[in-house]
GUTORPA-382182 format. One record per residue (C-alpha): residue number from 1; residue in three letters; x, y, z. Coordinates in nm, 3 decimals. Layout:
REM GUTORPA-382182
nr / rest / u / v / w
NUM / ala / X / Y / Z .
...
//
This chain:
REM GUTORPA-382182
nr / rest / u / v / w
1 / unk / 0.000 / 0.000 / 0.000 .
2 / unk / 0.111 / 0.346 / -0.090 .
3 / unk / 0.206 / 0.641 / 0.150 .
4 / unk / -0.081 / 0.837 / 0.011 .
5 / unk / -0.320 / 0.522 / 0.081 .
6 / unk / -0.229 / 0.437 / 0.422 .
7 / unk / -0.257 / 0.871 / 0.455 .
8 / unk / -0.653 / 0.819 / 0.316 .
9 / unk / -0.691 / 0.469 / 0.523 .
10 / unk / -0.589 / 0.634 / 0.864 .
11 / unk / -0.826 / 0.922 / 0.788 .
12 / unk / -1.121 / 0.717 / 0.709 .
13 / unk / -1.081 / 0.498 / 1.044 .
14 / unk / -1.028 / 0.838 / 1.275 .
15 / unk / -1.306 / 1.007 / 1.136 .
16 / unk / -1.538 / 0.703 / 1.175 .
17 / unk / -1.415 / 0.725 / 1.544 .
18 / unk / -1.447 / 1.157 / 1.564 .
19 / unk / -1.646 / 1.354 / 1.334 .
20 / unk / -1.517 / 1.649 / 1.483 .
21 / unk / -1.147 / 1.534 / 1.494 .
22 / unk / -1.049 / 1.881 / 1.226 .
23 / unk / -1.267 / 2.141 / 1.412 .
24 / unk / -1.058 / 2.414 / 1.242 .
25 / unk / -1.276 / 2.288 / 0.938 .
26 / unk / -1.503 / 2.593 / 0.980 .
27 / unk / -1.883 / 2.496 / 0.858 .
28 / unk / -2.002 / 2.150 / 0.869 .
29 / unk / -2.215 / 1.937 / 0.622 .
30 / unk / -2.436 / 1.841 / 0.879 .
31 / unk / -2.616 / 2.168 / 1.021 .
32 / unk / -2.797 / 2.160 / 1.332 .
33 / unk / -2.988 / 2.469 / 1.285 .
34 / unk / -3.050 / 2.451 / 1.734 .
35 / unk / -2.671 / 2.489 / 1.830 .
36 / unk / -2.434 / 2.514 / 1.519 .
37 / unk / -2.293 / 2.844 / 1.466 .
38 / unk / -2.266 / 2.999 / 1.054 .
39 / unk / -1.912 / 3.118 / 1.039 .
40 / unk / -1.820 / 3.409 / 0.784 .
41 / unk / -1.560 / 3.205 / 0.644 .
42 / unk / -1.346 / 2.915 / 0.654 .
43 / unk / -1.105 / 2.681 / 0.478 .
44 / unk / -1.306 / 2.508 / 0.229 .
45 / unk / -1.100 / 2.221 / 0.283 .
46 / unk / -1.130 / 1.799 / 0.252 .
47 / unk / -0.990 / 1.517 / 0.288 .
48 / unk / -0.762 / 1.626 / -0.006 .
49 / unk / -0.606 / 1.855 / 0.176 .
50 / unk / -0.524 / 1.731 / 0.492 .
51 / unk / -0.406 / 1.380 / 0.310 .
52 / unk / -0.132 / 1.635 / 0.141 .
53 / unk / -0.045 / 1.780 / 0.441 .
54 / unk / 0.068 / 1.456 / 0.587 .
55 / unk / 0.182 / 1.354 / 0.271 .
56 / unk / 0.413 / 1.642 / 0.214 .
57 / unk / 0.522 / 1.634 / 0.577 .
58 / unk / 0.679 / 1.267 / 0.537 .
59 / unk / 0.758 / 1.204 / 0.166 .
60 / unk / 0.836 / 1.558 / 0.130 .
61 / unk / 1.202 / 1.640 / -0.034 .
62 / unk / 1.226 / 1.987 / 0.156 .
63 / unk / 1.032 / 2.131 / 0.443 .
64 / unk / 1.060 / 2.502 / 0.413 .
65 / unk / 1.009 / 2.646 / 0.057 .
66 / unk / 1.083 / 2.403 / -0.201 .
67 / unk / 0.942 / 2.225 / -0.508 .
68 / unk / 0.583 / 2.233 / -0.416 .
69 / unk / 0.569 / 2.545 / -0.367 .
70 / unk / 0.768 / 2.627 / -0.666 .
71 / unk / 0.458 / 2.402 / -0.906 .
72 / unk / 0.221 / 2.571 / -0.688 .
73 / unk / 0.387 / 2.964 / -0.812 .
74 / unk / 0.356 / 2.823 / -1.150 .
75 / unk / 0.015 / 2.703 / -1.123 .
76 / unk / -0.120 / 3.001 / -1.035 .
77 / unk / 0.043 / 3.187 / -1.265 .
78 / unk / -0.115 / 3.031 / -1.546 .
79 / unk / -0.411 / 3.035 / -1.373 .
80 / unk / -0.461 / 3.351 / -1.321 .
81 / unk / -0.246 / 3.489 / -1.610 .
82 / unk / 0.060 / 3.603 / -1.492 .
83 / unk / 0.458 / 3.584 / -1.596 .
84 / unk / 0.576 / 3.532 / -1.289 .
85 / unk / 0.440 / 3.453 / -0.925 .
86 / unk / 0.630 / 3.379 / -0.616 .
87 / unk / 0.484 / 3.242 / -0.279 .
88 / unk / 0.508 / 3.411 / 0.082 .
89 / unk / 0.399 / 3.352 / 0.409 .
90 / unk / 0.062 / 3.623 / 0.401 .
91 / unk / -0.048 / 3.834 / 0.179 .
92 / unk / 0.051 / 4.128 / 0.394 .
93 / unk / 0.397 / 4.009 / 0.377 .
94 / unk / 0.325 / 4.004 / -0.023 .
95 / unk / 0.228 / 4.369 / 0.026 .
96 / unk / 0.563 / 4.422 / 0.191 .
97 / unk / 0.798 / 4.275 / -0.092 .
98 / unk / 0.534 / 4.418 / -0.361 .
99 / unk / 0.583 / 4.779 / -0.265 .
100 / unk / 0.960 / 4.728 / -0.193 .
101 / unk / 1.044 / 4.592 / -0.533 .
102 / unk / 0.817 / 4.809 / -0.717 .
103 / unk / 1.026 / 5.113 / -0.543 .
104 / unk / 1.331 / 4.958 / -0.583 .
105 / unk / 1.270 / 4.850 / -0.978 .
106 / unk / 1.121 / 5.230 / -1.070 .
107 / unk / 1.355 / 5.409 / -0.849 .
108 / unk / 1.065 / 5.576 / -0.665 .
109 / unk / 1.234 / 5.906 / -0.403 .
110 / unk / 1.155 / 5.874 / -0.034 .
111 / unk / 0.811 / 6.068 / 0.027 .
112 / unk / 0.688 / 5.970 / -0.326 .
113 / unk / 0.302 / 5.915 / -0.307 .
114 / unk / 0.102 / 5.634 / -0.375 .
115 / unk / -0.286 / 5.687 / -0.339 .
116 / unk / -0.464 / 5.484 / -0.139 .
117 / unk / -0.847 / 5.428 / 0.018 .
118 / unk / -0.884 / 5.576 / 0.388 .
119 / unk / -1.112 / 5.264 / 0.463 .
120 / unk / -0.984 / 4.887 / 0.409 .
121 / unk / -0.703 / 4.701 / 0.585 .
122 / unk / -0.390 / 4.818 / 0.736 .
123 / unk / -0.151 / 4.633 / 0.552 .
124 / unk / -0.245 / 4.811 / 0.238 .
125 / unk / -0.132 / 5.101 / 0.386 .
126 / unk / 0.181 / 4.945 / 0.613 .
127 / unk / 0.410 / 4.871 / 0.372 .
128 / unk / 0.421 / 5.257 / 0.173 .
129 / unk / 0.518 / 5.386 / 0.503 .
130 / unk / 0.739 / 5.084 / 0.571 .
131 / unk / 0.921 / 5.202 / 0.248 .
132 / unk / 0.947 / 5.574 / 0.291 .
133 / unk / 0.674 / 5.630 / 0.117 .
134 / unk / 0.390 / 5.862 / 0.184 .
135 / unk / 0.045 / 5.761 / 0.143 .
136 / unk / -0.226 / 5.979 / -0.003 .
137 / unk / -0.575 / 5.933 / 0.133 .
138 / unk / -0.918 / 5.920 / 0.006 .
139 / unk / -1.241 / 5.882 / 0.040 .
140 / unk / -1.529 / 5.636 / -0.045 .
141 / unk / -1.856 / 5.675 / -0.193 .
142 / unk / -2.160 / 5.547 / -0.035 .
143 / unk / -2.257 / 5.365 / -0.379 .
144 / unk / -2.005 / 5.089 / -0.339 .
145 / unk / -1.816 / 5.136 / -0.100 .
146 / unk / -1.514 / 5.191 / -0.345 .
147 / unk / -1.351 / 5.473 / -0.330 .
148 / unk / -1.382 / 5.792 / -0.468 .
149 / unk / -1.281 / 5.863 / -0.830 .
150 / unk / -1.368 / 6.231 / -0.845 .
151 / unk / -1.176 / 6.263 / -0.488 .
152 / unk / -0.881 / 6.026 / -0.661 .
153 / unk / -0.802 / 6.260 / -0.953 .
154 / unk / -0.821 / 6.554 / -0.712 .
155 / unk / -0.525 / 6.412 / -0.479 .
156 / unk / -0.316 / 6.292 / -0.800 .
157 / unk / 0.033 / 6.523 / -0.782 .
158 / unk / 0.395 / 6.555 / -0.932 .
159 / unk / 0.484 / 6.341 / -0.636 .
160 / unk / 0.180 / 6.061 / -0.739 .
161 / unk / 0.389 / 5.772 / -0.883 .
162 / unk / 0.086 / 5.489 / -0.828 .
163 / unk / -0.239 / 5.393 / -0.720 .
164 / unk / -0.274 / 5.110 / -0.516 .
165 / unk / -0.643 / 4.935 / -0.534 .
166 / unk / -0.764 / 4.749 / -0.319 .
167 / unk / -1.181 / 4.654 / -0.433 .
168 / unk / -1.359 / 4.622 / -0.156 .
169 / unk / -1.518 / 4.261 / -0.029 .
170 / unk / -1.401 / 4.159 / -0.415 .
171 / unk / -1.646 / 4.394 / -0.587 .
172 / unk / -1.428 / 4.607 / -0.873 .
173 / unk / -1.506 / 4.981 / -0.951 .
174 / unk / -1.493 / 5.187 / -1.242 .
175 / unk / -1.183 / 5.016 / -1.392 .
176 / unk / -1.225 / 5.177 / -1.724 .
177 / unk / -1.154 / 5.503 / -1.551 .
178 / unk / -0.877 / 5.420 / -1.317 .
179 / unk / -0.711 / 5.334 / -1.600 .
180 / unk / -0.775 / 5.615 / -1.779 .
181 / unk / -0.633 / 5.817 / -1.512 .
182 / unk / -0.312 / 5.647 / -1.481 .
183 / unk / -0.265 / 5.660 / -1.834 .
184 / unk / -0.327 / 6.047 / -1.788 .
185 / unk / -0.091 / 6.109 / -1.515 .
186 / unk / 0.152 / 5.801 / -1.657 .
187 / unk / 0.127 / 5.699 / -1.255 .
188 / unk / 0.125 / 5.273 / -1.179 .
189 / unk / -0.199 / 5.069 / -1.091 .
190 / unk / -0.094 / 4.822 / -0.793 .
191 / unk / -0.365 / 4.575 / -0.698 .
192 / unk / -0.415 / 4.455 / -0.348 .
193 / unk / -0.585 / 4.148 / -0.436 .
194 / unk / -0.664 / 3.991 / -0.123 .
195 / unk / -0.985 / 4.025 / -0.110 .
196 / unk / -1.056 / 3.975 / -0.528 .
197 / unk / -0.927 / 3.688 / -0.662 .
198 / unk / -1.090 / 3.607 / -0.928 .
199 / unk / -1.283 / 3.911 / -0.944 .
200 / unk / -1.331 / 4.050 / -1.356 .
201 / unk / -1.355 / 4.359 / -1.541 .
202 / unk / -1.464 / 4.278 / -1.854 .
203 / unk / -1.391 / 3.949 / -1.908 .
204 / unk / -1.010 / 3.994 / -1.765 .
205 / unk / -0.902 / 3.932 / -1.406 .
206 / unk / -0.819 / 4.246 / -1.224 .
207 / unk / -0.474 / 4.167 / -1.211 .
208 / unk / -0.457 / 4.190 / -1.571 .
209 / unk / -0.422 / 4.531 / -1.545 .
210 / unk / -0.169 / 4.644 / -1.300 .
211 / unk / 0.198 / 4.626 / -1.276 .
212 / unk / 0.194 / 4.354 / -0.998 .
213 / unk / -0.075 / 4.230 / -0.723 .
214 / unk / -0.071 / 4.075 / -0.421 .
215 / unk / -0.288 / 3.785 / -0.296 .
216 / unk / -0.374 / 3.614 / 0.078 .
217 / unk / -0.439 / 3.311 / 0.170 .
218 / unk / -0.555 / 3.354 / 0.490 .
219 / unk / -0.807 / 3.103 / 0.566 .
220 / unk / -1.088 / 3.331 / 0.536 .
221 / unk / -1.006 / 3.403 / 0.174 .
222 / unk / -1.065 / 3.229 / -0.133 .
223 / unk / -0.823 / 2.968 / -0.132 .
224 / unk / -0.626 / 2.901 / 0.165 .
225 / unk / -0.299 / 2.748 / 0.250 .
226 / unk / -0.314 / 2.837 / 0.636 .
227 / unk / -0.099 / 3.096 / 0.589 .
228 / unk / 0.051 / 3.260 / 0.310 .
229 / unk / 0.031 / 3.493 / 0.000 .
230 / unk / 0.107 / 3.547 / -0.361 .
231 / unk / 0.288 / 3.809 / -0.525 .
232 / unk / 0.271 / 3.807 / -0.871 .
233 / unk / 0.394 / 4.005 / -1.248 .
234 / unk / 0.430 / 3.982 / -1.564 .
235 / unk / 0.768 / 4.183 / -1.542 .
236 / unk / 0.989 / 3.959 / -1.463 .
237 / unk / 1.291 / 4.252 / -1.300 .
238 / unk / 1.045 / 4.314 / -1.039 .
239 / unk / 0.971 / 3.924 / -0.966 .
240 / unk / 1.351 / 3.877 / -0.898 .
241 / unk / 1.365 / 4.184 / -0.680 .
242 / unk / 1.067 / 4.053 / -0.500 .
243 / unk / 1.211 / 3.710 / -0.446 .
244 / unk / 1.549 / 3.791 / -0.274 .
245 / unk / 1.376 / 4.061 / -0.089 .
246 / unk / 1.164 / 3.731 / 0.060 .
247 / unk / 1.488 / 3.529 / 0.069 .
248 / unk / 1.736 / 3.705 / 0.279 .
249 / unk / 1.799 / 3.957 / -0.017 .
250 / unk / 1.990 / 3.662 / -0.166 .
251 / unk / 2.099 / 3.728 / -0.520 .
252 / unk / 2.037 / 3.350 / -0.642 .
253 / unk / 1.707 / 3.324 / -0.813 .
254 / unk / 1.732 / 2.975 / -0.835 .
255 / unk / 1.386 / 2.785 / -0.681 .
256 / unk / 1.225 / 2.417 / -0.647 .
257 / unk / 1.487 / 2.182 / -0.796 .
258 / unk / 1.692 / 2.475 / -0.915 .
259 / unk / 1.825 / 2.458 / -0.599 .
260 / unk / 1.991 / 2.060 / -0.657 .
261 / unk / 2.176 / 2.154 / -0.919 .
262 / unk / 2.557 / 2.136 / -0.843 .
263 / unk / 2.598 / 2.466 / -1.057 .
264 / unk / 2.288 / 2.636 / -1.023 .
265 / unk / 2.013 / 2.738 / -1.317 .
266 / unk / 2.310 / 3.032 / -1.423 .
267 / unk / 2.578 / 2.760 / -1.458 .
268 / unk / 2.795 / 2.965 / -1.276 .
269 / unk / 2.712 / 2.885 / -0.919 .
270 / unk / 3.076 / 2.900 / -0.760 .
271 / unk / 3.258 / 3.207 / -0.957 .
272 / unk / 3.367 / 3.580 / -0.905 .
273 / unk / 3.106 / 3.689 / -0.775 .
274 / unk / 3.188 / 3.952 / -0.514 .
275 / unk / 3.353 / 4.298 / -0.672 .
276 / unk / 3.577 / 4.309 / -0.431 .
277 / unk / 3.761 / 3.967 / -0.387 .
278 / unk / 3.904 / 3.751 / -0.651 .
279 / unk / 3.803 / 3.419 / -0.484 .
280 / unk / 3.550 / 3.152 / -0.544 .
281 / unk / 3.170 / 3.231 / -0.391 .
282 / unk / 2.928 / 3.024 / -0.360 .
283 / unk / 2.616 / 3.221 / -0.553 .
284 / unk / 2.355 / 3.146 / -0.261 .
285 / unk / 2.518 / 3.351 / -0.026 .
286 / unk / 2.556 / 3.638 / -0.242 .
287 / unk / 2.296 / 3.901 / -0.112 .
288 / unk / 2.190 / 4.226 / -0.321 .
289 / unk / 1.927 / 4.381 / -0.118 .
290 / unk / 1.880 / 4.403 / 0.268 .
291 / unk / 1.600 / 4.159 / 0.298 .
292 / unk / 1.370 / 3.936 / 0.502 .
293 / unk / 1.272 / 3.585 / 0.580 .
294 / unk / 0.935 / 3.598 / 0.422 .
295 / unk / 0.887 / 3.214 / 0.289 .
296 / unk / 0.635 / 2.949 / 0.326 .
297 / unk / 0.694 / 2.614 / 0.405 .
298 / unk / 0.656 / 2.371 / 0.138 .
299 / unk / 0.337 / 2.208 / 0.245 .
300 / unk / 0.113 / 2.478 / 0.200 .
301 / unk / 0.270 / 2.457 / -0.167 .
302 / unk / 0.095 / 2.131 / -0.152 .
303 / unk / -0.244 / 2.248 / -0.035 .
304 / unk / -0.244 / 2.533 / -0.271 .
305 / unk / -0.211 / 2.299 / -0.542 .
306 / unk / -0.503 / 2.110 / -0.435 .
307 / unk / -0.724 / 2.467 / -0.333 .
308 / unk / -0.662 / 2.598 / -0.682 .
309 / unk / -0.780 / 2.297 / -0.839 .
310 / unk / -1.161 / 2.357 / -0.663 .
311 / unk / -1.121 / 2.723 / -0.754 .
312 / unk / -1.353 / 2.728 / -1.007 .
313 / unk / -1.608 / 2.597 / -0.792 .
314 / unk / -1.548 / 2.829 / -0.534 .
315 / unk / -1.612 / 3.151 / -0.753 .
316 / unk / -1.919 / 2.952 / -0.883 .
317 / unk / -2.076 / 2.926 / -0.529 .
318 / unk / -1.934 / 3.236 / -0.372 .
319 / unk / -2.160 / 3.433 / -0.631 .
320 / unk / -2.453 / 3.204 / -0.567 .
321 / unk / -2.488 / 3.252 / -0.212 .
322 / unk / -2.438 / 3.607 / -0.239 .
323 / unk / -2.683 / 3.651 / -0.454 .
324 / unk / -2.908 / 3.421 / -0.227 .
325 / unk / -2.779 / 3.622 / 0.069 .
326 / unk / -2.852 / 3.947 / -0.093 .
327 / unk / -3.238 / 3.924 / -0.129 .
328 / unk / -3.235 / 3.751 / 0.275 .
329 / unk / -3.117 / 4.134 / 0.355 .
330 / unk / -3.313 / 4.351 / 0.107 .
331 / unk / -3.628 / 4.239 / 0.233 .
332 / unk / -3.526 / 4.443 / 0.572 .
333 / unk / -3.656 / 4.814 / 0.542 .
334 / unk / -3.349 / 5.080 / 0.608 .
335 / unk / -3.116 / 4.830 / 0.460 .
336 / unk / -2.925 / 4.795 / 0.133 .
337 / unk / -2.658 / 4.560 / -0.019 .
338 / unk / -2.395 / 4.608 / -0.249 .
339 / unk / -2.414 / 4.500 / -0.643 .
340 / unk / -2.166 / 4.467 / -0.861 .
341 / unk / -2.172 / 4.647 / -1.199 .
342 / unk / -2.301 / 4.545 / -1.527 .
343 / unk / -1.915 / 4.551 / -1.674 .
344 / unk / -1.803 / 4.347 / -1.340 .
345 / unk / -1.777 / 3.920 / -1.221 .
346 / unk / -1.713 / 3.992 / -0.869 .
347 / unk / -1.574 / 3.713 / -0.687 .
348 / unk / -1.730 / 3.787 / -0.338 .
349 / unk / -1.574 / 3.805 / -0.022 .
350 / unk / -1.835 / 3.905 / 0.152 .
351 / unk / -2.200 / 4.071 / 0.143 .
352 / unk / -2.166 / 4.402 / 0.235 .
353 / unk / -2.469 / 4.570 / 0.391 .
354 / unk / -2.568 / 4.925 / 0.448 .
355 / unk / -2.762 / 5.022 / 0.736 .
356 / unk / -2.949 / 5.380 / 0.756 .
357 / unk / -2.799 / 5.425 / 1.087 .
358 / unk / -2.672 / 5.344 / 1.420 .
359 / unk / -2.916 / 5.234 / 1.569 .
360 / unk / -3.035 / 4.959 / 1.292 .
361 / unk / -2.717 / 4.821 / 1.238 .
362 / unk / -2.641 / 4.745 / 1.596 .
363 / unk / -2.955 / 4.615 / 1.632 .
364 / unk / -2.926 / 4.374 / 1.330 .
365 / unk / -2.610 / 4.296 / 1.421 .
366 / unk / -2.661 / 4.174 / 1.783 .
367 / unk / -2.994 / 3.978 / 1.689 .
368 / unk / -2.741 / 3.798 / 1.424 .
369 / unk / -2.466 / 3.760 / 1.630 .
370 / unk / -2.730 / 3.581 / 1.925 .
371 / unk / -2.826 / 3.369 / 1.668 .
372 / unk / -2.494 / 3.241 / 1.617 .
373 / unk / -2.477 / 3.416 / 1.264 .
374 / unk / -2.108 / 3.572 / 1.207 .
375 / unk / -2.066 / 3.901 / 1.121 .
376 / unk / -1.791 / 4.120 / 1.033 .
377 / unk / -1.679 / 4.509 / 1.063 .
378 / unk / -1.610 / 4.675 / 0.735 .
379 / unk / -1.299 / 4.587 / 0.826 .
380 / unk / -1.084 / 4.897 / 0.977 .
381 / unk / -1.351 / 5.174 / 0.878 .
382 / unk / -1.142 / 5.458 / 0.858 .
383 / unk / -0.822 / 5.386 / 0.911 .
384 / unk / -0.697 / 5.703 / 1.026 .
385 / unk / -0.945 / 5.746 / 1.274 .
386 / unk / -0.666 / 5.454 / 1.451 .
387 / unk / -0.417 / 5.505 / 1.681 .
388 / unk / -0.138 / 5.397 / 1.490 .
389 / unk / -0.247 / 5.583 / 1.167 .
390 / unk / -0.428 / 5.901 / 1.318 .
391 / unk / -0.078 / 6.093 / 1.231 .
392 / unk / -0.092 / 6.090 / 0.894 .
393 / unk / -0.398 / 6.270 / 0.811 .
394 / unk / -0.743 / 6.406 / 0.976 .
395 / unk / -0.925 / 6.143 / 1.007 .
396 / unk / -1.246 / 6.402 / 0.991 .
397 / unk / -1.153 / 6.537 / 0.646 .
398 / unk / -1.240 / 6.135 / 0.525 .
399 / unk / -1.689 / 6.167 / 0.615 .
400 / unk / -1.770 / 5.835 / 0.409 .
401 / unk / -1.519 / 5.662 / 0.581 .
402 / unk / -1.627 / 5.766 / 0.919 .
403 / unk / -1.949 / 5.632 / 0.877 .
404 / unk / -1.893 / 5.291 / 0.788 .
405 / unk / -1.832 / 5.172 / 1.145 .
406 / unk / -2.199 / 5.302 / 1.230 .
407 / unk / -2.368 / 5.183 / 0.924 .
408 / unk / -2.196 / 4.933 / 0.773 .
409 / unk / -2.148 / 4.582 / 0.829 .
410 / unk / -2.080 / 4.240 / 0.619 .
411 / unk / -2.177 / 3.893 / 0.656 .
412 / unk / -1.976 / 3.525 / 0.469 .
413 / unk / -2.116 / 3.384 / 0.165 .
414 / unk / -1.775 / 3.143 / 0.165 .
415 / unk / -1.893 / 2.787 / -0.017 .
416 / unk / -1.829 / 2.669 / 0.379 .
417 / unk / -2.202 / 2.834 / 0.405 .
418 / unk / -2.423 / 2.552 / 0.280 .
419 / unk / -2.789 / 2.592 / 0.147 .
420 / unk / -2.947 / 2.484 / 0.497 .
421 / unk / -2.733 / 2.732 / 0.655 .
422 / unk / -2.903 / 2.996 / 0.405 .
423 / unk / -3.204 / 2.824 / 0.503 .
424 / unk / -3.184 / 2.900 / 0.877 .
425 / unk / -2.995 / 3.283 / 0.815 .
426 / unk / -3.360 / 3.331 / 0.636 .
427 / unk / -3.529 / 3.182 / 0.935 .
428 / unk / -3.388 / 3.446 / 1.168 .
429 / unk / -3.412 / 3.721 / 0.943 .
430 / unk / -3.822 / 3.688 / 0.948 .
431 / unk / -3.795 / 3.705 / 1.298 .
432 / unk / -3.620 / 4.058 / 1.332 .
433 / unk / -3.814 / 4.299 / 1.482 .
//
C-alpha cells in the first residue's frame, strides 16, 4: 500500500471514530440549525487537503520552501495569467515585498506618493510607510463602497507615482476610468488582491491590469494554505527583486529543484562573484538587497495545489450565495446591499450591507450575532481614525469613511455556508423585529 493510501486509510478509520477530529474545518455538512454556529468564512477544505499535508510532511524532499511550492507559483500563474508569481507567508507580507520591489525597480524618491483608500485594511497602507513612502488618502462613496474617483483625480500630484487598489469585499469599480487616469498622469496601478481573486472587469481578471498584485491566503479568503500569500507580475525585474527581498535579499534566483543543481540554473554557481575579492563564492550567499525571511513552508505549496484545483467551484458558489444572501437582507426596510456592476464578475468576499444608521445596524447585528450568525466590521472603517495611523492625516476630512463603522457591516457567503445554513440565516431574518 502506498504512503498516500495508508494517509486516506488512517483518515477514514479516525473520522469514523471523531467527526469532529479537524474542528478548524469551519462549517459543517451536517447543520444543526439549534446549536451550530454559521461562520463568515473558513477553509473550504477535505480530505484532499489534509491527506497532502501529511503527505508532504513525510515524503516531502524539503520542508521550508521548495518544489511544491515552486509548481504551486507556477500554477497560479497560469491560472490567473501572470509571468511570474512567487509564494510568501501572508499576503501582507506580499504587500511588503510588492511595494519594496516596485520602489526599488522604478527608483521611486523617499516621500513619493502612492494613493490609497482611507477605509480597508492596514496592511495596504503598512508597507508605503514601511518604504518611505507617503500615502495619499481618500475617500469612499456610499454607492459601493469603493472609493472615490472624483476625490482620486483631485489628490493625484507631481509626487503621485501609483495607485494602489484594493476593491472592496471583491467587488471592482470603475476600472475603465482608473485606467484612464493612470494613463493620464503616466502613474502605476498596484492591486491589493486579497480580497478579489478572481474578481473581472470585462472578461479579464483584475490583475490583468496592473503592474503587480498581491494575494492572501488567509483562511478566510478564497483559497487558503493556512498561511501565506502570492505576489505576482508579468515583469519579470520586479519578480527577482521581489524574491530575494523574501529570501534574505539573496541574489540566487534559483527555486524548487533549481536549488539541486551542483551549478545552479546560471551555470555559474561557484565564480567571481563579489567585486571586491578575486576568490570563489558560492552564488547562494551572495545578497543584493537588505531583505527578510518571508517564505512558506513547502506544504502549503501542496495544499495550494489542491485549493486551486476547486477554484472554479469556489467563484461559482461564492456568487450564488451572495446573490441568495442578498435578497435575505433587502427584504429588511433601512437596509441595502452592495451590487456589482453590469461591466463586473465579482468574486465575493463578503456581502456588504448598508444600514441607515446606528441604531439599525447594531440592532441587526446583535440579533445575528445571538443567533450564532457571524458578522464582520467593514474591516478597519477609517483607518486614520486609529491610533497607529491618526498621524498621517485628519481622520475628519475622510466623512464616508467615518461612517462605515456606524452603518456598515458584512456577513460570509464562503462555499463553507451551505444551502441549509441559508435556510436558517432566512429563518432568523423573518424574525427581526
Amino acid at each position: 500500500m502506498s504512503l498516500r493510501s495508508e494517509i486516506e486509510l488512517f483518515l477514514q478509520n479516525a473520522k469514523s471514530i471523531d467527526l469532529d477530529l479537524f474542528p478548524f474545518l469551519a462549517n459543517k455538512n451536517c447543520f444543526d440549525s439549534s446549536k451550530d454556529s454559521v461562520y463568515y468564512s473558513g477553509p473550504f477544505w477535505d480530505d484532499e487537503e489534509i491527506i497532502e499535508i501529511f503527505y508532504s510532511f513525510l515524503k516531502g524532499k524539503w520542508l521550508a520552501s521548495g518544489e511544491k511550492v515552486r509548481l504551486f507559483e507556477r500554477e497560479f500563474s497560469t491560472k490567473f495569467k501572470f509571468s511570474k508569481s512567487l509564494m510568501v507567508n501572508s499576503g501582507s507580507s506580499a504587500n511588503l515585498v510588492m511595494i519594496s520591489a516596485l520602489k526599488k525597480y522604478f527608483g521611486w524618491s523617499d516621500e513619493s506618493e502612492i494613493i490609497v483608500c482611507s477605509c480597508g485594511f492596514p496592511t495596504t497602507i503598512a508597507p508605503i510607510i514601511q518604504n518611505n513612502l507617503n500615502p495619499v488618502f481618500v475617500d469612499i462613496n456610499m454607492s459601493d463602497l469603493n472609493w472615490d474617483l472624483d476625490q482620486l483625480e483631485s489628490k493625484i500630484t507631481n509626487n503621485t507615482v501609483a495607485v494602489f487598489s484594493s476593491p472592496v469585499l471583491g467587488n471592482p469599480y470603475d476600472f475603465d476610468r482608473i485606467l484612464q487616469l493612470c494613463n493620464k498622469y503616466n502613474i502605476q496601478l498596484i492591486s491589493d488582491n486579497c480580497d478579489s481573486l478572481g474578481s473581472k472587469w470585462k472578461n479579464k481578471f483584475l490583475t490583468e491590469y496592473s503592474i503587480a498584485a498581491s494575494c492572501s491566503f488567509y483562511p478566510a479568503h478564497h483559497i487558503s494554505t493556512i498561511e501565506g500569500g502570492m505576489v505576482s507580475s508579468d515583469n519579470s525585474e520586479i519578480m527577482n527583486i521581489a524574491r530575494s527581498l523574501a529570501w534574505w535579499g539573496r541574489d540566487c534566483t534559483c527555486v524548487g529543484a533549481q536549488n539541486l543543481l551542483s551549478c545552479g540554473s546560471c551555470g555559474k554557481r561557484f565564480d567571481n562573484w563579489l567585486d571586491d575579492y578575486d576568490g570563489v563564492v558560492d552564488h547562494k550567499y551572495v545578497f543584493s538587497n537588505i531583505g527578510y525571511n518571508l517564505k512558506p513552508a513547502d506544504f502549503q505549496g501542496g495544499i495550494g495545489s489542491v485549493q486551486l484545483k476547486k477554484f472554479d467551484y469556489i467563484h461559482r458558489v461564492r456568487r450564488e450565495n451572495k446573490e441568495s444572501i442578498d435578497k435575505i437582507f433587502d427584504q429588511i426596510d433601512g437596509i441595502r446591499t452592495i451590487k456589482e456592476d453590469h461591466r463586473a464578475e465579482a468574486s465575493w468576499f463578503g456581502v456588504p450591507i448598508v444600514c441607515e444608521d446606528r441604531l439599525l445596524k447594531e440592532k441587526l447585528v446583535a440579533h445575528l450575532e445571538k443567533n450564532r450568525i457571524q458578522t464582520r466590521s467593514y474591516f478597519a472603517g477609517n483607518i486614520l481614525s486609529h491610533p497607529g495611523f491618526r498621524h498621517l492625516d485628519d481622520y475628519r476630512n475622510y466623512p464616508n469613511s467615518n461612517s462605515v463603522l456606524s452603518n456598515v457591516f458584512f456577513v460570509g457567503c464562503s462555499p463553507t455556508i451551505s444551502q441549509p445554513m441559508i435556510g436558517y440565516m432566512s429563518e432568523v431574518i423573518d424574525r427581526f423585529q
